[in-house]
C-alpha positions as CSV (number, residue, x, y, z in Angstrom):
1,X,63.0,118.6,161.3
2,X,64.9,117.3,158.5
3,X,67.8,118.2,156.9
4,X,68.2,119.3,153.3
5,X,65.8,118.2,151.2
6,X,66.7,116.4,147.7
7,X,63.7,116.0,144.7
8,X,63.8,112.9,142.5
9,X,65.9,114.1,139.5
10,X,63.6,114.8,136.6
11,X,63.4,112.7,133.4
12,X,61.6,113.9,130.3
13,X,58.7,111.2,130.2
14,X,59.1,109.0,127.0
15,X,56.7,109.5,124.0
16,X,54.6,106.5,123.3
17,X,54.2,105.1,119.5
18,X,50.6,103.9,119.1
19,X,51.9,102.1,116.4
20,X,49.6,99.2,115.0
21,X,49.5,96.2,117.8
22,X,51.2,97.7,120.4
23,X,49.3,98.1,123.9
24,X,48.5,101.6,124.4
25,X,47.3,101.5,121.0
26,X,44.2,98.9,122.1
27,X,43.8,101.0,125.4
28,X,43.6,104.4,124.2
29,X,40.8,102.9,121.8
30,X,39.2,101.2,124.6
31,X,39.0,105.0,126.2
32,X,38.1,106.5,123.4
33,X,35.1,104.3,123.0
34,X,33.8,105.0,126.7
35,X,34.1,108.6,127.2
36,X,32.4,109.3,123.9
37,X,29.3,106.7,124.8
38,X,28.7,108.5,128.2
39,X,28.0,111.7,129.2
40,X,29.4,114.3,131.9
41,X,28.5,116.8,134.1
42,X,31.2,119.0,135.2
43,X,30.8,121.2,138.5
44,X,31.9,124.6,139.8
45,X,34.5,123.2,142.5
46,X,34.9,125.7,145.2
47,X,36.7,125.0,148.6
48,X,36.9,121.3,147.2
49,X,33.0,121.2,147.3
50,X,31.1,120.9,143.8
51,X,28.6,123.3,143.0
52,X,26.1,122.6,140.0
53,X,24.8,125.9,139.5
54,X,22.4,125.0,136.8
55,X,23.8,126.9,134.2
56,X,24.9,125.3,132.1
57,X,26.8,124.7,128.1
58,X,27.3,121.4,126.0
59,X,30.9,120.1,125.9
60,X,31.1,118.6,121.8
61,X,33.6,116.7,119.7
62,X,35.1,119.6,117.2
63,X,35.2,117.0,114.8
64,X,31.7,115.6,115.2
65,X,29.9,118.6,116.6
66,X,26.6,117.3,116.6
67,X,27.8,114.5,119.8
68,X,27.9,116.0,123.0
69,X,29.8,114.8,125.7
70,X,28.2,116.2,128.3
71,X,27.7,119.8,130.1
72,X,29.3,122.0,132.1
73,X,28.3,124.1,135.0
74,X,29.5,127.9,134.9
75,X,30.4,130.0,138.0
76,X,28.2,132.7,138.8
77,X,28.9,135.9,140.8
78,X,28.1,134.3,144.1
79,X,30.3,131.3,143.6
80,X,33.3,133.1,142.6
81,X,33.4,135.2,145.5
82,X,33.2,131.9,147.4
83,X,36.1,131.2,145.3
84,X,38.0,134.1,146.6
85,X,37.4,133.3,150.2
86,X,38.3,129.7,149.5
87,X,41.2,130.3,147.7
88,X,42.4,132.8,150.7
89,X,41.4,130.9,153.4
90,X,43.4,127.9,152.2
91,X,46.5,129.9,152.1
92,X,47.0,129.8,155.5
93,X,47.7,126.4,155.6
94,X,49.3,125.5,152.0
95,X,51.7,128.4,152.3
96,X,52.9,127.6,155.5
97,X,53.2,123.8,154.5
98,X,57.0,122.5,154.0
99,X,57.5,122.9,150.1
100,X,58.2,119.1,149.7
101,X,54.6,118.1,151.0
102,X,53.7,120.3,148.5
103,X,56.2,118.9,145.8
104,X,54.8,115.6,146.9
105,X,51.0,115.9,145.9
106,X,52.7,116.6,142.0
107,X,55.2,114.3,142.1
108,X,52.4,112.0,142.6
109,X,50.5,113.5,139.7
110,X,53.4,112.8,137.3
111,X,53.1,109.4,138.8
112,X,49.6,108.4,138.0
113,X,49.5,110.7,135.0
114,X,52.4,108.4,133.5
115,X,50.5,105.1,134.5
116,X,46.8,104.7,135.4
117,X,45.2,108.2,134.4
118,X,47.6,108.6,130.9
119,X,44.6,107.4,128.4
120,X,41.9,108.8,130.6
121,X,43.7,112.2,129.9
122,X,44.5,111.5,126.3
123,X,41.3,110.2,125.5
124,X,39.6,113.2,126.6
125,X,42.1,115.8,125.3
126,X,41.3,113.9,121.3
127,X,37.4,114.6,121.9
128,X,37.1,117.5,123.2
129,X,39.9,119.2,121.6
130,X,40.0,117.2,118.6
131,X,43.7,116.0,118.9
132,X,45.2,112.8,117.1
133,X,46.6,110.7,119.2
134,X,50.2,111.4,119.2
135,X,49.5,115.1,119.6
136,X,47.8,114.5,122.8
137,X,50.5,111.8,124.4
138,X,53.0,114.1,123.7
139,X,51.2,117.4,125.2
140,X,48.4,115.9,127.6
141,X,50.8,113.2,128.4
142,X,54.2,113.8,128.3
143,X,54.5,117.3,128.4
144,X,52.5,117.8,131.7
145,X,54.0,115.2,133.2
146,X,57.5,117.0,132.4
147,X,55.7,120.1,133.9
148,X,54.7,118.5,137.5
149,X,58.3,116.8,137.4
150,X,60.5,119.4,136.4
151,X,58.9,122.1,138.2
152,X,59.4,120.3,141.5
153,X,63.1,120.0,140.7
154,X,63.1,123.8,139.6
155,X,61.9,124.7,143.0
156,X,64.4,123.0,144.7
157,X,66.9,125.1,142.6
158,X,65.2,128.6,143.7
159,X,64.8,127.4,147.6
160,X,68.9,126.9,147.4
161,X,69.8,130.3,146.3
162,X,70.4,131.7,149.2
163,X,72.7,135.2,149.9
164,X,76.8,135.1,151.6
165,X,76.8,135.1,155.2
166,X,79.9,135.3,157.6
167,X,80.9,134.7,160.9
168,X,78.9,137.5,162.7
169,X,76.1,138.1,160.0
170,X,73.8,135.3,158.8
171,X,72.0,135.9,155.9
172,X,69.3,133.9,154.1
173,X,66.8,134.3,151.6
174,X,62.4,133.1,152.2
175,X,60.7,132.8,149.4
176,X,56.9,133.1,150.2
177,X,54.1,133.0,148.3
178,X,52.7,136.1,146.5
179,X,50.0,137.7,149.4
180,X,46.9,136.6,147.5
181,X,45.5,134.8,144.9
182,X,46.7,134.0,141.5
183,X,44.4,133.9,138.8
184,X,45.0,131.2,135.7
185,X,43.3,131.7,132.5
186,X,44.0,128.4,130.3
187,X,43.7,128.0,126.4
188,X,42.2,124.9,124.7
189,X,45.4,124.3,122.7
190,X,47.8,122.0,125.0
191,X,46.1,120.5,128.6
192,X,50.4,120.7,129.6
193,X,49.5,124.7,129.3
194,X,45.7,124.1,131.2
195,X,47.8,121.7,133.6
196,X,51.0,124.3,134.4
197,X,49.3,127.8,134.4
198,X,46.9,126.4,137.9
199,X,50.2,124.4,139.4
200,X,53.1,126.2,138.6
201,X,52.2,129.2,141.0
202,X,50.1,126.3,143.9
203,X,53.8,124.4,144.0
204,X,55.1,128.0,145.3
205,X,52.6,128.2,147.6
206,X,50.2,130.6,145.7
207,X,46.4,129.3,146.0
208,X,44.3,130.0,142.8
209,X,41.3,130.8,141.0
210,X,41.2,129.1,137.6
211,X,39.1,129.7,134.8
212,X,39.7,126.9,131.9
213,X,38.8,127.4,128.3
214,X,35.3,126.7,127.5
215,X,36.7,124.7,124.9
216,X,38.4,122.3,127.0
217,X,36.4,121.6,130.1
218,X,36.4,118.5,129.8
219,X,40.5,117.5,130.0
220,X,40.4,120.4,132.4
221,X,38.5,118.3,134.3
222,X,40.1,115.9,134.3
223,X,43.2,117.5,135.4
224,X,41.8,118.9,138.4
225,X,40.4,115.2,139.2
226,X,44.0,113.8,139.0
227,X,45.1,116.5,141.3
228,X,42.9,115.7,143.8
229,X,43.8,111.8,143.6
230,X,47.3,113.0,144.5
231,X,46.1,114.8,147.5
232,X,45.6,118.4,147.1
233,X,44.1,120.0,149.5
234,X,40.4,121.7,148.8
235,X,40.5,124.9,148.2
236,X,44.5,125.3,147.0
237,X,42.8,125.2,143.2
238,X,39.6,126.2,142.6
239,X,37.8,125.6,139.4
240,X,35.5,127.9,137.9
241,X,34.0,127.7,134.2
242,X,32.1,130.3,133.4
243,X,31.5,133.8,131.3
244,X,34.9,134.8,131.1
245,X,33.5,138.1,131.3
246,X,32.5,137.8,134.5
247,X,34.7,135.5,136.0
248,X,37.5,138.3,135.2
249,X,35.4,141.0,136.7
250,X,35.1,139.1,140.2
251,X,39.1,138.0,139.8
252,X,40.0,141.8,139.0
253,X,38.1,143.5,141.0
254,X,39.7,141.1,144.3
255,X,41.8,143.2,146.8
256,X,43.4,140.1,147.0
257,X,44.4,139.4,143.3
258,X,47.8,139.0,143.5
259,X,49.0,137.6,140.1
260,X,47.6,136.3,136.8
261,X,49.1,133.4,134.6
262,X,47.1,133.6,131.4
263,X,47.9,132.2,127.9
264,X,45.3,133.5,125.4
265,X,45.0,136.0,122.6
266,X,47.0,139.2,122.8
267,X,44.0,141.8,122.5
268,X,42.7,139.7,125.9
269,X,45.3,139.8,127.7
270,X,46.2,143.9,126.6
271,X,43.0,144.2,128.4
272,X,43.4,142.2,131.3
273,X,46.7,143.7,131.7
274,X,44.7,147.5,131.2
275,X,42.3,146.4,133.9
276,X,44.5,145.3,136.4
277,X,46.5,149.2,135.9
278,X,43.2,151.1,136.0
279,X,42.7,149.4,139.6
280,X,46.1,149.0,141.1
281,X,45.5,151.3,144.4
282,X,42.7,148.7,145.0
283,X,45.2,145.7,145.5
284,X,47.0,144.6,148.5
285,X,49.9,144.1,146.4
286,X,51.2,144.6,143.2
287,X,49.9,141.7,140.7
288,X,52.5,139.8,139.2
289,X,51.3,139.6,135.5
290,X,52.3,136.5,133.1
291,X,51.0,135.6,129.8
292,X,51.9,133.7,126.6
293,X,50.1,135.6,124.2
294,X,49.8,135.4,120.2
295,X,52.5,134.7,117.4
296,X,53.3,134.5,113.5
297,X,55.8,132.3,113.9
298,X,58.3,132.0,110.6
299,X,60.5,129.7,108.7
300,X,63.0,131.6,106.7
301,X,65.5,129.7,104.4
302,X,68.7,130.4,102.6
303,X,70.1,129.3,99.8
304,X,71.7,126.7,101.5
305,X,68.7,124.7,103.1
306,X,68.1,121.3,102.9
307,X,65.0,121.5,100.5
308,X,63.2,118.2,102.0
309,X,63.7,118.8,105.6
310,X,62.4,122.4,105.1
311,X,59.8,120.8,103.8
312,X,58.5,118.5,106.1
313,X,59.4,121.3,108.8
314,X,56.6,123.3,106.7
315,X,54.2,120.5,106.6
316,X,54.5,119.2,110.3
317,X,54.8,122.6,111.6
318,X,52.6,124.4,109.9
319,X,49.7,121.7,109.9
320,X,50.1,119.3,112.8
321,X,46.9,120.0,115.3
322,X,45.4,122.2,112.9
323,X,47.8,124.8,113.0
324,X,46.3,125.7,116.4
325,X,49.6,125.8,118.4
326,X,50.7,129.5,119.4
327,X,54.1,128.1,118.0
328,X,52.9,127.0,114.8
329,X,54.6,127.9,111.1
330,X,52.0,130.4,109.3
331,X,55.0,132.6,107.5
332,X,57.7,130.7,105.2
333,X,60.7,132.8,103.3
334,X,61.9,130.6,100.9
335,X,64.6,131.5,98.4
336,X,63.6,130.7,94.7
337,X,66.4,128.5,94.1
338,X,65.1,126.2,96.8
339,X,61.5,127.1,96.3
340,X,62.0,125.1,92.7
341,X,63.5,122.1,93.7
342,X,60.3,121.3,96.8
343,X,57.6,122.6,95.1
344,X,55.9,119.7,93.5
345,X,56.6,117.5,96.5
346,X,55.7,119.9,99.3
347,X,52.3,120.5,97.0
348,X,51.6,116.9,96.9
349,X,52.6,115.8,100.4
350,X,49.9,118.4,101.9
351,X,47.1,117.5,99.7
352,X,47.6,113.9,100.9
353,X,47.1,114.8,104.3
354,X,44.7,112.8,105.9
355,X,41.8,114.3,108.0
356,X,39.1,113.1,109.9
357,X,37.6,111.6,113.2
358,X,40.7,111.3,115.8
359,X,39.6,107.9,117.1
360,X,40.9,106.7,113.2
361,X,45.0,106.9,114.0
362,X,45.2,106.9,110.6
363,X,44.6,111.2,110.1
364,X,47.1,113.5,110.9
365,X,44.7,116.1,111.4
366,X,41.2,116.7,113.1
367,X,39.2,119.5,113.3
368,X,39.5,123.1,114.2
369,X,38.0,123.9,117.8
370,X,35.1,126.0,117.5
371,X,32.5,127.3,114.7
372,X,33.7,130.5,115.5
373,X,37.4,129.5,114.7
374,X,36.6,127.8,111.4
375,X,34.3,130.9,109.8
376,X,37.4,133.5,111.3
377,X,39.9,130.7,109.2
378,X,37.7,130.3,106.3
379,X,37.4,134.7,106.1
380,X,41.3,134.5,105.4
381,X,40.4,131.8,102.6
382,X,38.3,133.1,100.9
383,X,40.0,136.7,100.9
384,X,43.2,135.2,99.6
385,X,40.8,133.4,96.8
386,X,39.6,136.6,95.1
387,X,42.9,139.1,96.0
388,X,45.8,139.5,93.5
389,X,48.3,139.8,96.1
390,X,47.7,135.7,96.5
391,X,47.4,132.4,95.5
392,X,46.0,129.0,97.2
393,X,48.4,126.6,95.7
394,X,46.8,123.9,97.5
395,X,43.8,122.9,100.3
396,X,41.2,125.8,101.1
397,X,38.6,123.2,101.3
398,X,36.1,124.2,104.1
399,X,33.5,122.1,105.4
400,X,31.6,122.3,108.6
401,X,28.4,119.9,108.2
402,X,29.7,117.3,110.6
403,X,33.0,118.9,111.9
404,X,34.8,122.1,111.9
405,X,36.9,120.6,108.7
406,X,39.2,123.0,106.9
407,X,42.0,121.3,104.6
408,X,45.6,122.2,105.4
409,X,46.2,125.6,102.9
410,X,49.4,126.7,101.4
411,X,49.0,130.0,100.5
412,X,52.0,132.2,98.1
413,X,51.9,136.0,98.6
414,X,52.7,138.2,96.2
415,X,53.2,140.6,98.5
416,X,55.4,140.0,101.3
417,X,52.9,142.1,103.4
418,X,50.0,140.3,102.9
419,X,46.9,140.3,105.1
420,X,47.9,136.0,105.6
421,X,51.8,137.2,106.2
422,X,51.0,139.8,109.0
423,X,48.0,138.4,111.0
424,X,47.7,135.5,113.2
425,X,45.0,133.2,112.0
426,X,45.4,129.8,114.3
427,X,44.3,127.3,111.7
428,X,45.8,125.2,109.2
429,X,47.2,128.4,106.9
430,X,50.6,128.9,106.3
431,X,51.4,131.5,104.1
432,X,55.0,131.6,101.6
433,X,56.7,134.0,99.9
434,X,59.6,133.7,97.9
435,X,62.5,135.8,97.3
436,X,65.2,135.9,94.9
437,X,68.4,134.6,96.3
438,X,70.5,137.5,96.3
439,X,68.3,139.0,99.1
440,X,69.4,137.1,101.8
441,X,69.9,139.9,104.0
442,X,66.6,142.5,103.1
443,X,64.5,139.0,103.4
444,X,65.9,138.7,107.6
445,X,65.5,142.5,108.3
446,X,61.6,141.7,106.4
447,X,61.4,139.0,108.6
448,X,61.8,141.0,111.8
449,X,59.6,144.1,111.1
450,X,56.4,142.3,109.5
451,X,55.1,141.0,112.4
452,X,54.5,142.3,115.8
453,X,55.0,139.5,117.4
454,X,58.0,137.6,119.1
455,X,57.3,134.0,120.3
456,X,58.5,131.2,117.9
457,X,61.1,130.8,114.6
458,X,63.1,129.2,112.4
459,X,65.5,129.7,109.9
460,X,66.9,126.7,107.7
461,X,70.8,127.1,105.8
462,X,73.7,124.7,105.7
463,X,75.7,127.8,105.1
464,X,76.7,128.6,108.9
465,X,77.8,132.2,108.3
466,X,73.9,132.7,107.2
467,X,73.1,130.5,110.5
468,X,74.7,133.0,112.6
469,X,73.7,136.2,110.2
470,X,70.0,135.1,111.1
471,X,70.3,134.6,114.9
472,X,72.0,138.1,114.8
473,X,69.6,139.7,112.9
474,X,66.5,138.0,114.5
475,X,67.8,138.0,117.5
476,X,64.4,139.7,119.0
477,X,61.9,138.3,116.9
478,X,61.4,135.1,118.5
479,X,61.6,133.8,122.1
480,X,62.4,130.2,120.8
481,X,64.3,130.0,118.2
482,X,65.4,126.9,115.9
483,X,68.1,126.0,113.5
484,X,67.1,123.5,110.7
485,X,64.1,122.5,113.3
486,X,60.5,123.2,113.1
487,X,59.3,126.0,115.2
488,X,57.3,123.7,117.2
489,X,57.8,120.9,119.8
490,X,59.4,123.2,122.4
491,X,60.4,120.3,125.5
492,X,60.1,121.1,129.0
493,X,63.7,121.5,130.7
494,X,65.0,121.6,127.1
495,X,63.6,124.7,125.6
496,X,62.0,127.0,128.1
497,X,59.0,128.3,126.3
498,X,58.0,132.5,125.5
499,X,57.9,135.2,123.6
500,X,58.0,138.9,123.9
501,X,57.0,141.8,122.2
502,X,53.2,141.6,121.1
503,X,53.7,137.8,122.5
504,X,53.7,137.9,125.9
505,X,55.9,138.7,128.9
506,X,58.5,135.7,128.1
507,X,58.5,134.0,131.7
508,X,59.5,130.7,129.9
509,X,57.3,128.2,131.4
510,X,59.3,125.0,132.0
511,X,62.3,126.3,133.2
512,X,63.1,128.2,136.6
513,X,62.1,131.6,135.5
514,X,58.5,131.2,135.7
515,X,59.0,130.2,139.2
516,X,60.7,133.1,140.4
517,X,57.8,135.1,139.1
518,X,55.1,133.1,141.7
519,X,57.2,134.2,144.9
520,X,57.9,137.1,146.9
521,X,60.8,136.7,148.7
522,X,62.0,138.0,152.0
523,X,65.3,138.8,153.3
524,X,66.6,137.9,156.8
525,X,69.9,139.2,158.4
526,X,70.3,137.9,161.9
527,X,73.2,140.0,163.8
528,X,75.1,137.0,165.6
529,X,77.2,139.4,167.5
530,X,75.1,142.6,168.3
531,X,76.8,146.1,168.6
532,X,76.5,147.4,172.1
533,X,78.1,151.0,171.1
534,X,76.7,153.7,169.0
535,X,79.5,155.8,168.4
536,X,82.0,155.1,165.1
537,X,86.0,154.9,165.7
538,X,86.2,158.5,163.3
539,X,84.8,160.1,166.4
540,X,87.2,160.0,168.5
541,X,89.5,162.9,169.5
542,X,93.1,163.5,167.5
């Protein structure tokens, strides 16, 4: 046995340029190129074994929908109760196994995701999710990468934090895994996301049962391929497309479902979360439930902002991957003093955005995911078109012959409460309303009560008496907040992400507290000196 144990100390992995001549530039072209002229079949992987079950959907390009890039298998009934079994049976040994051997196999994924398997990931994180290529190095890249890393170190942390003992009591703390499975439901947004929800709770000791977006099987994939190259175990993470339906059902309906680590839409996850209470006398133990859920995420400015880096906090954070981050700016309060001065320019600068095909690094955006996406996004357009409570000021464009393409819209409300001010839409729509300076104050508390949700915001003064009059009174409206930042780009070990209220349970994946939620700890107080008499000294006679 060895003695304490100390983790490599984590290092935010650095963001590659792409810039014109540089290498990664010709390799993540030379990727590109292959994985889009071949095709893939993707199995059911249950136990480590891979199961084609026949059934089976197209994996496309968003932005070139009519090129498939393979299929995927989906999981029936039979093979997700294999799952199950798996999954349990694999427990035995991968909970019992020292931490660090587990910290190892993902240590060794950061490794070979920062060198030989970086592109591979990229490559297929821009086709199938339709991602330029800076927005996949720094999520399919360097954000996972700070996920495996910084986890591992984050574990080390919670092992330590152990209870006082003295000279006759020793005390200690075991932090086990949760008695069960843990089931992970990934989005298609961010492969970090697809890449933590599975591996967060397996570095703990969990085993799990995850279902990846249909969206994004295909860096999913590729994910659970890199895992196995750094020597996980079979059955620790088993992978199971499918119905969502009924992969759910078979999850839910588990005696042995012990947690859930979902990111997804809030209505889903209110009904997972309804589920799991309707059959919680079923379960061994009480499921441990974590999700990242929806947002309308806000920039409000004062007075006082800097007018040009508002703007580009607008345009980057409203538009960059197609307004299809959970974080993304879709609400803007901009004072009309301000909103004078950026107008033209902010105007221009979005109707010069370039769109397109990914594999041309000259667009800054692609396409939305889905045809089901792009007619919910274009609804919202074409609403604010005809209402009198709005105007499109510029983009609105729609076009879905070869991709789902919708140009990046700036939409003013006359109403602060507009339909595009309240609702989530998860496209390129961001929605301003501007407010006469001398409501500073009613324009935070309308801030705060339009929107249900709680997960990302930003608020933009020079003026830091209307800094601090902000975080005061929006102190609950966003889990990550920013101050003259855009409400996206939250950094692993940096700024734990979440939100709360109609946005999720706020566990903060990349920091500590997620951890805590994937272990059931025990405590141990070993007597050194055992009493040998039962009576107390108060019984003695006067």
């Amino acid at each position: 046995m060895s003695g304490h144990i100390l983790v490599p100390k984590p290092v935010n992995e650095p963001v590659w340029s792409y810039a014109p001549g540089s290498p990664e530039r010709s390799e993540l072209k030379s990727e590109l190129a292959a994985q889009a002229g071949r095709t893939v079949e993707v199995p059911v992987v249950v136990g480590g074994k891979r199961l084609t079950t026949g059934k089976t959907k197209p994996m496309v390009m968003p932005h070139r929908h009519a090129d498939e890039l393979g299929v995927y298998h989906q999981a029936g009934t039979d093979d997700l109760d294999a799952a199950i079994a798996a999954a349990v049976e694999a427990q035995r040994g991968w909970g019992a196994m020292r931490w660090e051997d587990r910290a190892a196999v993902f240590l060794r994924a950061a490794e070979l995701l920062a060198g030989p398997w970086r592109q591979k990931l990229n490559a297929a994180t821009m086709l199938n999710q339709s991602k330029t290529a800076h927005q996949a190095e720094i999520d399919s890249a360097c954000e996972l990468i700070d996920f495996f890393r910084y986890n591992v170190a984050f574990a080390e942390r919670l092992y330590q934090d152990q209870p006082i003992s003295s000279s006759t009591t020793w005390n200690r703390m075991e932090y086990r895994p949760l008695e069960g499975f843990v089931y992970a439901v990934t989005p298609f947004n961010f492969t970090s996301i697809a890449g933590n929800l599975p591996t967060a709770p397996a570095l703990m000791g969990n085993v799990v049962l995850w279902k990846p977006s249909s969206s994004a099987i295909l860096s999913s994939w590729t994910i659970l391929e890199l895992l196995e190259a750094a020597g996980l175990p079979p059955g620790v993470i088993n992978f199971v497309p499918g119905d969502a339906a009924t992969v759910t059902e078979a999850a839910l309906s588990s005696p042995d479902f012990a947690g859930m680590h979902f990111t997804g839409s809030t209505d889903v996850f209110h009904g997972l979360w309804k589920t799991a209470g309707e059959r919680i006398a079923s379960y061994k133990t009480y499921p441990r439930l974590v999700g990242e859920t929806g947002g309308k995420d806000f920039i409000v400015a004062h007075p006082s902002a800097d007018p040009q880096a508002l703007a580009t906090a607008i345009l980057r954070g409203g538009y960059e991957y197609q307004g299809q981050k959970c974080s993304a700016a879709s609400r803007v309060y901009v004072p009309q003093s301000v909103w004078k001065q950026l107008r033209k320019d902010l105007l221009h600068d979005i109707a010069s955005i370039p769109m397109g095909d990914v594999a041309d690094f000259r667009n800054f955006m692609g396409a939305v995911i889905a045809g089901h996406a792009y007619k919910k996004i274009k609804a919202y357009i074409d609403h604010a078109r005809t209402s009198p409570d709005a105007e499109i000021l510029v983009g609105g464009e729609c076009d879905d012959r070869e991709g789902w393409f919708i140009r990046p819209t700036l939409i003013e409300a006359k109403d602060p409460k507009y339909t595009t001010m309240c609702e989530e839409i998860f496209g390129p729509v961001v929605t301003l309303f501007v407010y006469p300076d001398r409501k500073w104050h009613e324009t935070l508390a309308l801030v705060d009560e339009t929107s249900p949700y709680a997960l990302t915001g930003a608020v933009f003064a020079n003026d830091r008496t209307a800094v601090r009059e902000a975080m005061d009174a929006l102190r609950f409206a966003a889990g990550n907040f920013y101050v003259n930042d855009k409400p996206t780009g939250a950094v692993v070990g940096r700024q734990p992400f979440g939100g709360a209220r109609a946005s999720g349970t706020n566990d903060k994946a990349g920091s500590i507290l997620n951890l805590v939620r994937w272990v059931s700890a025990r405590t141990i107080k070993e007597n050194l000196t055992p009493e040998t008499a039962w009576r107390y000294p108060h019984m003695a006679a006067e």
